[in-house]
Structure formats: C-alpha cells, structure tokens
MIDOSE-1310 file (N, C-alpha, C; in nm, 2 decimals, decimal comma, always signed):
residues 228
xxxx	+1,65/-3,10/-0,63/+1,56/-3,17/-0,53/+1,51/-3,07/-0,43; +1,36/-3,06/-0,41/+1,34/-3,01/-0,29/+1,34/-3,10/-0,20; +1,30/-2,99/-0,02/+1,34/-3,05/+0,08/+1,29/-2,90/+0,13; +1,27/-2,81/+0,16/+1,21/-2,70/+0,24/+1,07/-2,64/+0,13
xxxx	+0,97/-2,62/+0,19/+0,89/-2,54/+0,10/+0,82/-2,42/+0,18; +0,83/-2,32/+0,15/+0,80/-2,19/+0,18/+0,68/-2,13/+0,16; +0,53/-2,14/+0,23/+0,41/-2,15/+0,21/+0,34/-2,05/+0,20; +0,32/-1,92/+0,18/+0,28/-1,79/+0,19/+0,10/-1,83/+0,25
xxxx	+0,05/-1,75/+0,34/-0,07/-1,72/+0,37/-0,24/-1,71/+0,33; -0,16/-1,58/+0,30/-0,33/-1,53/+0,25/-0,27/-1,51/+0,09; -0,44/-1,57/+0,04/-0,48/-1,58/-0,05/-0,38/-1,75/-0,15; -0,35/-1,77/-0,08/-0,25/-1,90/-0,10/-0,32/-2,01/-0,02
xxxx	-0,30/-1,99/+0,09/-0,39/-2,08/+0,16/-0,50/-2,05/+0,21; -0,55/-1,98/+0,25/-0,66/-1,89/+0,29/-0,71/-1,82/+0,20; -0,82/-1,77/+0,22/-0,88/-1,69/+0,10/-0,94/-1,53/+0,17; -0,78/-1,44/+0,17/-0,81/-1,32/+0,22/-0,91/-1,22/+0,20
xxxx	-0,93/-1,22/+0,06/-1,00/-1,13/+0,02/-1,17/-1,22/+0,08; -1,17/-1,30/+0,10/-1,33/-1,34/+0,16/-1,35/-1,29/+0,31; -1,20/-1,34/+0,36/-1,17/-1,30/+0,54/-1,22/-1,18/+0,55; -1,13/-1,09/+0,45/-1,11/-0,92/+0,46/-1,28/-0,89/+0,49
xxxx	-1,29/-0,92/+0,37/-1,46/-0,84/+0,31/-1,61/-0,93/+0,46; -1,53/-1,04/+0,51/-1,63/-1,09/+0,65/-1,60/-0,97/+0,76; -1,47/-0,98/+0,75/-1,44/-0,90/+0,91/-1,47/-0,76/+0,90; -1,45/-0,70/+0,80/-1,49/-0,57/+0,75/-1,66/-0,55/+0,79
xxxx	-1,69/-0,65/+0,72/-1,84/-0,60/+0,75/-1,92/-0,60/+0,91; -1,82/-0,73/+0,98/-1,85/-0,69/+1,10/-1,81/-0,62/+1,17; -1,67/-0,53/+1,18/-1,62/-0,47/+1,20/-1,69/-0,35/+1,21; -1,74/-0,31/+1,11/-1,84/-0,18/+1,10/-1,98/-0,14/+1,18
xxxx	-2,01/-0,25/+1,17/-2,16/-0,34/+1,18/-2,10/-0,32/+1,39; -2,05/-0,32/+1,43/-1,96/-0,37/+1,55/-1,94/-0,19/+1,64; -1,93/-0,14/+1,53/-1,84/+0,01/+1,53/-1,97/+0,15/+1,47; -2,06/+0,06/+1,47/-2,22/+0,17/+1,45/-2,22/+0,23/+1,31
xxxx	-2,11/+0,17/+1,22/-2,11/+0,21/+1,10/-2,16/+0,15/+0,94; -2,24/+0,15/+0,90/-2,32/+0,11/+0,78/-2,21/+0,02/+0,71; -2,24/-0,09/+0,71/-2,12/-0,22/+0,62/-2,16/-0,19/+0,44; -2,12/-0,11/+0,40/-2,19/-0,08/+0,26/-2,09/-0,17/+0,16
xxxx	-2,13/-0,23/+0,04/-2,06/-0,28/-0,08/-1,97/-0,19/-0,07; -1,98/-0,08/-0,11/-1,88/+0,03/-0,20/-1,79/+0,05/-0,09; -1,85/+0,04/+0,06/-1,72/+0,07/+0,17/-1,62/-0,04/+0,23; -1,68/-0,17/+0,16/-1,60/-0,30/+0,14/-1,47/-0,30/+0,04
xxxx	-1,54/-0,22/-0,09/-1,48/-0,24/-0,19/-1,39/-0,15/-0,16; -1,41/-0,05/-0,13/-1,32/+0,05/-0,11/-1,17/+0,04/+0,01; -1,23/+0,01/+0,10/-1,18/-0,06/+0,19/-1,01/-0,13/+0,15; -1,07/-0,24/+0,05/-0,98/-0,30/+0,03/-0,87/-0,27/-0,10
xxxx	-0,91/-0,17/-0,20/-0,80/-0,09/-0,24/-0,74/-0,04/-0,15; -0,78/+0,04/-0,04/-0,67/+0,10/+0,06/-0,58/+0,01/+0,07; -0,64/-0,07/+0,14/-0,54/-0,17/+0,23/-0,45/-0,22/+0,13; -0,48/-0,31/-0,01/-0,42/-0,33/-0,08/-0,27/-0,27/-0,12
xxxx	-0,31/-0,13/-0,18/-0,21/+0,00/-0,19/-0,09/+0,00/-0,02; -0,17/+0,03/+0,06/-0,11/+0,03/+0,20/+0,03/-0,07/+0,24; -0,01/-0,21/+0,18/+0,04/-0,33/+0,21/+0,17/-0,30/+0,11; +0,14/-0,25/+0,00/+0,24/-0,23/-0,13/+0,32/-0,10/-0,07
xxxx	+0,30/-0,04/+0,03/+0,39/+0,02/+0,10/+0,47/+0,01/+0,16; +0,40/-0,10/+0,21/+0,48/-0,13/+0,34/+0,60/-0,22/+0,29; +0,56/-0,30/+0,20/+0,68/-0,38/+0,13/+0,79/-0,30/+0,09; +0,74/-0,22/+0,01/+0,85/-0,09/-0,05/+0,95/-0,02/+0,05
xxxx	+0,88/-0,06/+0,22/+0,97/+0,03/+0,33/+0,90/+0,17/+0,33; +0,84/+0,23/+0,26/+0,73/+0,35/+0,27/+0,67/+0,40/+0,42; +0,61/+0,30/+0,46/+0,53/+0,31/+0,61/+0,54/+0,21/+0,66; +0,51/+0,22/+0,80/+0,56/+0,16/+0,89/+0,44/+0,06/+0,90
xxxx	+0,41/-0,08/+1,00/+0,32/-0,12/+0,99/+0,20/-0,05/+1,10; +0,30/-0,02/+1,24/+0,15/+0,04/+1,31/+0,07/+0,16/+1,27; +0,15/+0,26/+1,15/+0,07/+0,39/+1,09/-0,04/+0,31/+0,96; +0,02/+0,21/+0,91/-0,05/+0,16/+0,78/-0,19/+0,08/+0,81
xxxx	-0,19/+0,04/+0,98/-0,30/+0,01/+1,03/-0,44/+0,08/+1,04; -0,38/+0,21/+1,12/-0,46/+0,31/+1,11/-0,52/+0,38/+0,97; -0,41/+0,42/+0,93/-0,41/+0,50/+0,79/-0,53/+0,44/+0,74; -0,52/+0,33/+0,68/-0,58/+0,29/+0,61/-0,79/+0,29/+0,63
xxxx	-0,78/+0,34/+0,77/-0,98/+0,35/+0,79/-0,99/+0,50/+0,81; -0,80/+0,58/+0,87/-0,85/+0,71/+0,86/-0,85/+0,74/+0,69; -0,79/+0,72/+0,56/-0,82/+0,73/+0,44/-0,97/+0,67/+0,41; -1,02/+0,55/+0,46/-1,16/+0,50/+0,43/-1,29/+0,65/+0,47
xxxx	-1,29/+0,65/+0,54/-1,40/+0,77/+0,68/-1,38/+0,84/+0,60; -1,20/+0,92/+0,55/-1,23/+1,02/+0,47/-1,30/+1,02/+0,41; -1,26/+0,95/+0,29/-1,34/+0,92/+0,17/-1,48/+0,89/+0,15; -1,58/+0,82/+0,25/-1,66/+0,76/+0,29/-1,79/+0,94/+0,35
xxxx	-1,69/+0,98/+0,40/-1,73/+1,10/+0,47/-1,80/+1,05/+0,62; -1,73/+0,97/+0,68/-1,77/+0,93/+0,77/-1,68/+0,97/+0,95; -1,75/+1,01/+1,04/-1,69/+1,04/+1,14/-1,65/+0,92/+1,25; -1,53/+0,87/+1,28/-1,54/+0,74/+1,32/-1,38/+0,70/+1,40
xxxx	-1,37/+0,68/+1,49/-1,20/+0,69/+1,57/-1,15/+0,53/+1,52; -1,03/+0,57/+1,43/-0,99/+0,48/+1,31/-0,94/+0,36/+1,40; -0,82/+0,43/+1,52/-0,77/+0,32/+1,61/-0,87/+0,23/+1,69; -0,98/+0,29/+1,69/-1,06/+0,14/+1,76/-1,12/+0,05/+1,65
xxxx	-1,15/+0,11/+1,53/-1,27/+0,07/+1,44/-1,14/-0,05/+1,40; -0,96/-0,06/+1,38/-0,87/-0,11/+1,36/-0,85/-0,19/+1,41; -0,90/-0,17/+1,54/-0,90/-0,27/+1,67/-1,00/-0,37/+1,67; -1,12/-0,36/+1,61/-1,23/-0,43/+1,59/-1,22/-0,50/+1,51
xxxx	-1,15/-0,43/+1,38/-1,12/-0,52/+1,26/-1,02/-0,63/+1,29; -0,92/-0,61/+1,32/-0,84/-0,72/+1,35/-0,89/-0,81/+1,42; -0,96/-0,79/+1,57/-1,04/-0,90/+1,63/-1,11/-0,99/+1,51; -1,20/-0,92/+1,46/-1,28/-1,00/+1,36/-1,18/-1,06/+1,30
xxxx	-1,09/-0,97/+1,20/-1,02/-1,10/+1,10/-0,95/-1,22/+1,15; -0,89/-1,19/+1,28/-0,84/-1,32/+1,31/-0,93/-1,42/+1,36; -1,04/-1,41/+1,31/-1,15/-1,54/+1,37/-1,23/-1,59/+1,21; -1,13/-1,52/+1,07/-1,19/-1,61/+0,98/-1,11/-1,66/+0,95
xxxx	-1,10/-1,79/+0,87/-1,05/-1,92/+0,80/-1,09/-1,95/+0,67; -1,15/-1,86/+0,60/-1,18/-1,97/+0,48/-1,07/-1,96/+0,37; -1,09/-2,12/+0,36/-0,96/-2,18/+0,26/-1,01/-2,13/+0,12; -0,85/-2,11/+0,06/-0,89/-2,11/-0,09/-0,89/-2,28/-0,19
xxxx	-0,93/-2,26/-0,25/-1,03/-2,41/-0,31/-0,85/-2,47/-0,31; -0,86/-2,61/-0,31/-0,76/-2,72/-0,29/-0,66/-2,69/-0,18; -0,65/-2,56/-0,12/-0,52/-2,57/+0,00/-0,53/-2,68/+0,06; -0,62/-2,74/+0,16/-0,62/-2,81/+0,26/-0,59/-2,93/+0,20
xxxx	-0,58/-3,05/+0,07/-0,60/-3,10/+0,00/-0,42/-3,07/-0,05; -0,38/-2,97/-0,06/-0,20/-3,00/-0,14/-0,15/-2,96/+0,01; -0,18/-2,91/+0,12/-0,08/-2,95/+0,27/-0,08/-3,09/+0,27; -0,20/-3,14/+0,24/-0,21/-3,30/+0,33/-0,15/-3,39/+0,24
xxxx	-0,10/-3,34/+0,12/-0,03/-3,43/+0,00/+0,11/-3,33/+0,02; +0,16/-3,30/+0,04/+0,32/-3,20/+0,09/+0,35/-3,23/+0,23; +0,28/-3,27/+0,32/+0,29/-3,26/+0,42/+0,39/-3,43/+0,49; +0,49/-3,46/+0,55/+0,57/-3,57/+0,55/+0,65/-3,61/+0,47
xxxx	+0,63/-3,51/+0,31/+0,72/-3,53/+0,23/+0,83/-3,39/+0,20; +0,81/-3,34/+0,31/+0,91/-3,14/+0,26/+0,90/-3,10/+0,44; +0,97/-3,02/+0,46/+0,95/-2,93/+0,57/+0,87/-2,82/+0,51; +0,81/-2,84/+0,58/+0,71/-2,72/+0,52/+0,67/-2,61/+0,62
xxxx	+0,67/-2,46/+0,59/+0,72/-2,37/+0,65/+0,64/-2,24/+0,60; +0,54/-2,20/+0,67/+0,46/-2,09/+0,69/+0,52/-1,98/+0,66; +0,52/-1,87/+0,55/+0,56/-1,76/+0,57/+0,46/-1,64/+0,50; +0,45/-1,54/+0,60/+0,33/-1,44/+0,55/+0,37/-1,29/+0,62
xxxx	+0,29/-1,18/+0,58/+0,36/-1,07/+0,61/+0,21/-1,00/+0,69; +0,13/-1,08/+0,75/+0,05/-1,05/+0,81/+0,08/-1,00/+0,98; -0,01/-0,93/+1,02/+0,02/-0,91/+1,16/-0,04/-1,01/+1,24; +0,10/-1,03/+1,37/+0,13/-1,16/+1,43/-0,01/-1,20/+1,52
xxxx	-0,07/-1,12/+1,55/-0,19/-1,19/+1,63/-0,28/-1,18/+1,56; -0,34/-1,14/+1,43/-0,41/-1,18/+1,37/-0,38/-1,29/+1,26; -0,30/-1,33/+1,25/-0,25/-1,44/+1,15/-0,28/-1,58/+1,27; -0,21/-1,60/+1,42/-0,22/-1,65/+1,46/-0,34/-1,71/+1,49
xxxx	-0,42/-1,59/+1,50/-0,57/-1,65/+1,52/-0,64/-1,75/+1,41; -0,63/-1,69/+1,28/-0,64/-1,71/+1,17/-0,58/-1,92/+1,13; -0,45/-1,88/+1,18/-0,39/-2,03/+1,17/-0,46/-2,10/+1,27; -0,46/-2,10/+1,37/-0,56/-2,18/+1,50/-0,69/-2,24/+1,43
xxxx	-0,70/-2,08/+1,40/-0,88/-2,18/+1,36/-0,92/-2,23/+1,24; -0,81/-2,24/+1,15/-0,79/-2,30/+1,04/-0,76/-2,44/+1,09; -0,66/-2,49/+1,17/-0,62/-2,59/+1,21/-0,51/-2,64/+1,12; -0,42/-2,53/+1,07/-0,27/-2,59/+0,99/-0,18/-2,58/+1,04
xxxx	-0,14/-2,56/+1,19/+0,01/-2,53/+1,24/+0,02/-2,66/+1,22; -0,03/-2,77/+1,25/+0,03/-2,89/+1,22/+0,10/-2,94/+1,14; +0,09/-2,88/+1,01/+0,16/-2,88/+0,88/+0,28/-2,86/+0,89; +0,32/-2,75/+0,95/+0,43/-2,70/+0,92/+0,52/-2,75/+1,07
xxxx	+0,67/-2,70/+0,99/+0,79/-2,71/+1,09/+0,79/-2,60/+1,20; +0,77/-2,50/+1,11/+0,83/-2,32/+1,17/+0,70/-2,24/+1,12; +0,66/-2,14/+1,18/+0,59/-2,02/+1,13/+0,63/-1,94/+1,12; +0,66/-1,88/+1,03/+0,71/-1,73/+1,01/+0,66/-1,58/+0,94
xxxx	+0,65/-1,49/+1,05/+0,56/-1,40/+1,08/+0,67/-1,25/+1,07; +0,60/-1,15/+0,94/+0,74/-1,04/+0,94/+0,68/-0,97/+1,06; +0,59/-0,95/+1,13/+0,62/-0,84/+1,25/+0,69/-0,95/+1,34; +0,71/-1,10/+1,37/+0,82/-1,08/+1,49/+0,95/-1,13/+1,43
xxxx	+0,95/-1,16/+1,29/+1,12/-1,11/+1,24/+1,11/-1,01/+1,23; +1,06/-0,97/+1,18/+1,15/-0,75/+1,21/+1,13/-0,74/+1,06; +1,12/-0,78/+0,94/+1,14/-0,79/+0,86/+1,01/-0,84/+0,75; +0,99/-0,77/+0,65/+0,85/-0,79/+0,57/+0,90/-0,81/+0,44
xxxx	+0,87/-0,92/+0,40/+0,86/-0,93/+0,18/+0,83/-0,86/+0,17; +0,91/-0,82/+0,02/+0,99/-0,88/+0,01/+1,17/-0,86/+0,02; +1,20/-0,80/+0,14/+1,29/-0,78/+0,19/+1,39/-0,92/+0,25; +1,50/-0,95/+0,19/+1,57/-1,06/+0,19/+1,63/-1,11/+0,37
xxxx	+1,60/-1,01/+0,37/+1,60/-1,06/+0,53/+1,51/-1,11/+0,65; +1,39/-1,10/+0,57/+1,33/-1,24/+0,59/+1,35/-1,37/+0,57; +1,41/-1,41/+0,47/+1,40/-1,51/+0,46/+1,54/-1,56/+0,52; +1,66/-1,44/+0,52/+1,76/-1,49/+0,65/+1,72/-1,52/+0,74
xxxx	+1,64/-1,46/+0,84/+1,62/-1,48/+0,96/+1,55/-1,61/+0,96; +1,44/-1,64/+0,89/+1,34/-1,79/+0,86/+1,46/-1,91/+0,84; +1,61/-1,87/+0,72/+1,68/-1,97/+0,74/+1,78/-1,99/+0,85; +1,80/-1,88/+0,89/+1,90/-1,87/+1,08/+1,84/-1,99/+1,20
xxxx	+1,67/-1,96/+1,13/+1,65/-2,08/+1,28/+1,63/-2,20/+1,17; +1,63/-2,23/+1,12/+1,59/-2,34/+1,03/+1,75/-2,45/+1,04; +1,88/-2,42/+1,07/+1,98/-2,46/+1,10/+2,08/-2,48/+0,99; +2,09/-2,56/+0,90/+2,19/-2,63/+0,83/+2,14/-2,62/+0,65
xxxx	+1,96/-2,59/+0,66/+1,88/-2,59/+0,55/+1,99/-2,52/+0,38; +1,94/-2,60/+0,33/+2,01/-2,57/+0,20/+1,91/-2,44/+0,14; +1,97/-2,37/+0,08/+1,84/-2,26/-0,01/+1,87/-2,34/-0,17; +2,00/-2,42/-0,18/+1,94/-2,47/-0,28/+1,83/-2,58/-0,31
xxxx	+1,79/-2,62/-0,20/+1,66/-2,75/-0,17/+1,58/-2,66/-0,17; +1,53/-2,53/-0,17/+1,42/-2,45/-0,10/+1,33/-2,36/-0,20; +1,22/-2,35/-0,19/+1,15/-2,30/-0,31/+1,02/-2,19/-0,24; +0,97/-2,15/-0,27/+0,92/-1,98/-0,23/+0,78/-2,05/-0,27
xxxx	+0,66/-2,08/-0,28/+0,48/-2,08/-0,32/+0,43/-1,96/-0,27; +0,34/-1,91/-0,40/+0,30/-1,74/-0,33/+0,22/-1,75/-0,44; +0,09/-1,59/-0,39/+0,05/-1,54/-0,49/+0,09/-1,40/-0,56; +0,17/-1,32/-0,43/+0,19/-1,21/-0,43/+0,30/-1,20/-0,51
xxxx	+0,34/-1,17/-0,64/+0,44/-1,07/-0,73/+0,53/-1,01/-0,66; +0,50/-0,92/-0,56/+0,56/-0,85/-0,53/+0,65/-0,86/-0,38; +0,57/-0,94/-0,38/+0,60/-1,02/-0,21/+0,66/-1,12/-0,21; +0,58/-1,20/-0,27/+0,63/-1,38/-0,25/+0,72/-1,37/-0,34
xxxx	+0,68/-1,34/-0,46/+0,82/-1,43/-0,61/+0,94/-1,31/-0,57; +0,93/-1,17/-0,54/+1,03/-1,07/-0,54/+1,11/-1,14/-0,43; +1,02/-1,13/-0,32/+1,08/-1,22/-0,20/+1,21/-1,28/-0,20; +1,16/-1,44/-0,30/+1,21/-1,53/-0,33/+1,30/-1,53/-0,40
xxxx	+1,29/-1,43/-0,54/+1,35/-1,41/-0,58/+1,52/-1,33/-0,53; +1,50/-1,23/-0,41/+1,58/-1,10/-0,36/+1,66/-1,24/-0,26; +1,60/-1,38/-0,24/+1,68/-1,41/-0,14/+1,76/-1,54/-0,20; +1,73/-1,55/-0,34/+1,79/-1,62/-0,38/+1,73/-1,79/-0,38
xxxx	+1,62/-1,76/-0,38/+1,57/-1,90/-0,42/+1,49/-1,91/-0,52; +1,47/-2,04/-0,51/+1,30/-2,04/-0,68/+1,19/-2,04/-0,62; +1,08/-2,04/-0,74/+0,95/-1,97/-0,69/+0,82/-2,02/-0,73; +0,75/-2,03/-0,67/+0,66/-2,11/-0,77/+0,52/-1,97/-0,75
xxxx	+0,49/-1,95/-0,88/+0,35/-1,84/-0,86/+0,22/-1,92/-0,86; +0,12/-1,89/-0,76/-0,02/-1,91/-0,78/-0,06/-1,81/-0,84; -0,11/-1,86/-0,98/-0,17/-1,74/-1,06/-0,26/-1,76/-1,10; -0,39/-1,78/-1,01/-0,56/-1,85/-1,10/-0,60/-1,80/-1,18
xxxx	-0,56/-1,63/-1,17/-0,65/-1,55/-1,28/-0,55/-1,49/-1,41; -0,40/-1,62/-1,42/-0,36/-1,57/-1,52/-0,37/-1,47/-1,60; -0,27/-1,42/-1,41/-0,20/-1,23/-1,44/-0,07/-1,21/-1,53; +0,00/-1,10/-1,57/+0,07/-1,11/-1,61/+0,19/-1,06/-1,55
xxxx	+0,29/-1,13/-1,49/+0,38/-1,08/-1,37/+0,45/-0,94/-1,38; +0,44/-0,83/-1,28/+0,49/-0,68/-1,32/+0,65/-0,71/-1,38; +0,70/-0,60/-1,45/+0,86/-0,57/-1,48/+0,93/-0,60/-1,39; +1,02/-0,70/-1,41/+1,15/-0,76/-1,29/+1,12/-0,87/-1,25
xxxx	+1,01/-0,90/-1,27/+0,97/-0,98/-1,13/+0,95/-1,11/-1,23; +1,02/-1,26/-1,23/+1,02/-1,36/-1,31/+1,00/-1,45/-1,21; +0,87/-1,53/-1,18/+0,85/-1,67/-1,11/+0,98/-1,78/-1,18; +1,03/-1,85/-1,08/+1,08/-1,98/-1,18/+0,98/-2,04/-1,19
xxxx	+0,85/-2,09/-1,11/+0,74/-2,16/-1,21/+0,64/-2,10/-1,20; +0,48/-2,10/-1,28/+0,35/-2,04/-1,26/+0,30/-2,15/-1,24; +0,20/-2,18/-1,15/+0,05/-2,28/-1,16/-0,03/-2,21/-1,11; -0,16/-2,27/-1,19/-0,25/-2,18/-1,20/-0,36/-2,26/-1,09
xxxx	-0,34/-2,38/-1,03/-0,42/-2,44/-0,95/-0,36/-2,53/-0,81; -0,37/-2,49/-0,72/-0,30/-2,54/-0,62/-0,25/-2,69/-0,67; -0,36/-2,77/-0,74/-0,36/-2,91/-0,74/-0,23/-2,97/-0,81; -0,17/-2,81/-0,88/-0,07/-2,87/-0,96/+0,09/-2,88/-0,94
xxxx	+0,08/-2,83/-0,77/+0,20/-2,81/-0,75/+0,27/-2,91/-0,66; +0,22/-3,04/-0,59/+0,28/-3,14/-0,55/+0,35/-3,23/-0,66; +0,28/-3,24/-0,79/+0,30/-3,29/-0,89/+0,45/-3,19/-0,99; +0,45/-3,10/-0,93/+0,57/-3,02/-0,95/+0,67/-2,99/-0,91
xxxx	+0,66/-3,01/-0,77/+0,78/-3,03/-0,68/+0,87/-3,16/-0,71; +0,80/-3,24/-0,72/+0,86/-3,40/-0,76/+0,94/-3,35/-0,84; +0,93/-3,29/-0,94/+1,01/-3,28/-1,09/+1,11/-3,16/-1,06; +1,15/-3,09/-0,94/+1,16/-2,97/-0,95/+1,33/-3,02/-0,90
C-alpha cells in the first residue's frame, strides 16, 4: 500500500525543457546577446551534461552555474560575463510555469489521497519561484529542495533527510515518480524505495538502473498507485 509519494519537478510536472529554452532566450535578449536556435540548443546540452555532474558529485553546484555559459560564449565565440548573464537566467527561469500535459490533472486526483511530497534537484530560489507561480505548493505536505538539504539525486541522503522530517513515515508505503534515470529511479532506487518512471518517449533505461514501474503518461499513474 502506498501512503507517501515522492513528486520530482521538472519535466514531471513542469515542462523544463520549454522553461529552460523561455528563460534562455530572455536571458540573452536581457544580456545584449543574440537568442539564436543553435545557442538554445546548445545551451541545453551543457546544462544537461552539467546537471549529470553534479549528480555524480563531479562539481559543485555554484561552479556548474557558471561553467555552464562560460562553456556556451566559448563555444558560441561570444564575449559575455557568465556570472551575471547566470544571474539573469535564473531570474527569468523562476518566472516560468509551463506544465507538462496531465500534471495538473493527476495532483488534483493524488492529492487527499497520499502525502504527497515535492522533490527536485533544482536550485532553491529558482524552483521556488517556479512552484509559486505554478500554484502547487498546495499539493503537497513538504518541499524538498537538494541545495537546502545539502544533498542532490541521486544521492541517498536525500531522501534521509526528506524522511528525518517526515517523522514516523514508512519507506515501505513510499514510492519515488520521476523522469530522470539517473536521478529519480537511481535516487529511489540507492534509498531503497520503488519507483515509478515517466517515460513518454519510451527510452530505454541506462545499465543498473531498473524502475519498479514505467508509464508512459501521467494519466496512468493514479490508476497505479491503487494497485501498487
């Protein structure tokens, strides 16, 4: 039986890669810099890669902030001071919200029936913005943010710290929703719970890494918790 469910962010509830590719463009656009397709695209393999670092323990998060527009400019050949253009970006991203198709729709069908419990590896004031103007803290019990636990997916001490204030919570009631492999199911998996993968574009999960469930559409996972 569940009884806790574990919500991951972006691209789960939110639809980051639209956020990313908005703020980015203003960001540039903000920072006297040409918002080009290719410096979008590009953009976001950095970061991507970046993020897969940071999981790994590789880099830290305030160098992976930077890093990531001083690697763009390189590449880009552009002259541009990375810490403010960073600075801009994050302002921007924490002012987008767009949902990914059914989120808002399986909170409000999960929601009174689970404690349900935010967890993302985003940074704390841009996530926060992000939740506000979304309008879902209401959803949940707890929010849980790895820069103010100290700790980032999928590193198992996250999800200690998430169950330390949580009180008496069973981890065998408790189940992980994610889209991230390496993040969410590793996560879930490193802390000893089950997992459910959002996988719309039925990927094929890397080496090690085994979801206890896949759905491929948000709509299908209230109807699977029941059974779970």
């Amino acid at each position: 039986m569940v009884k806790y469910v574990f919500i991951d962010l972006d691209d789960t509830v939110l639809d980051f890669k639209r956020c990313e590719a908005e703020a980015l463009w203003l960001a540039l656009s903000d920072s006297g810099i040409e918002p080009t397709a290719r410096a979008i695209k590009l953009y976001s393999a950095i970061n991507d890669a970046g993020w897969k670092q940071l999981e790994a323990g590789l880099i830290t998060r305030e160098r992976l902030l930077v890093e990531r527009f001083e690697t763009l400019f390189g590449e880009l050949g552009v002259i541009a001071d990375a810490e403010k253009v960073n600075e801009a970006y994050k302002r921007r991203l924490s002012e987008q919200s767009f949902f990914v198709p059914g989120a808002p729709e399986m909170l409000g069908s999960l929601y009174g029936k689970y404690k349900l419990y935010l967890a993302s590896n985003g940074t704390a004031s841009v996530q926060d913005g992000r939740i506000a103007r979304a309008g879902i803290a209401k959803y949940f019990d707890k929010i849980f943010i790895s820069q103010r636990l100290g700790f980032n997916k999928p590193d198992p001490r996250f999800f200690d710290a998430a169950f330390l204030s949580m009180g008496n919570a069973s981890r065998d009631e408790a189940v992980v929703i994610g889209d991230s492999p390496s993040s969410d199911i590793l996560g879930g998996m490193n802390a000893g719970l089950r997992t459910v993968w959002f996988n719309p574009d039925n990927k094929i999960p890397p080496d090690g890494i085994t979801p206890t469930f896949t759905v491929r559409a948000l709509s299908e996972i209230p109807v699977l918790l029941e059974k779970m």
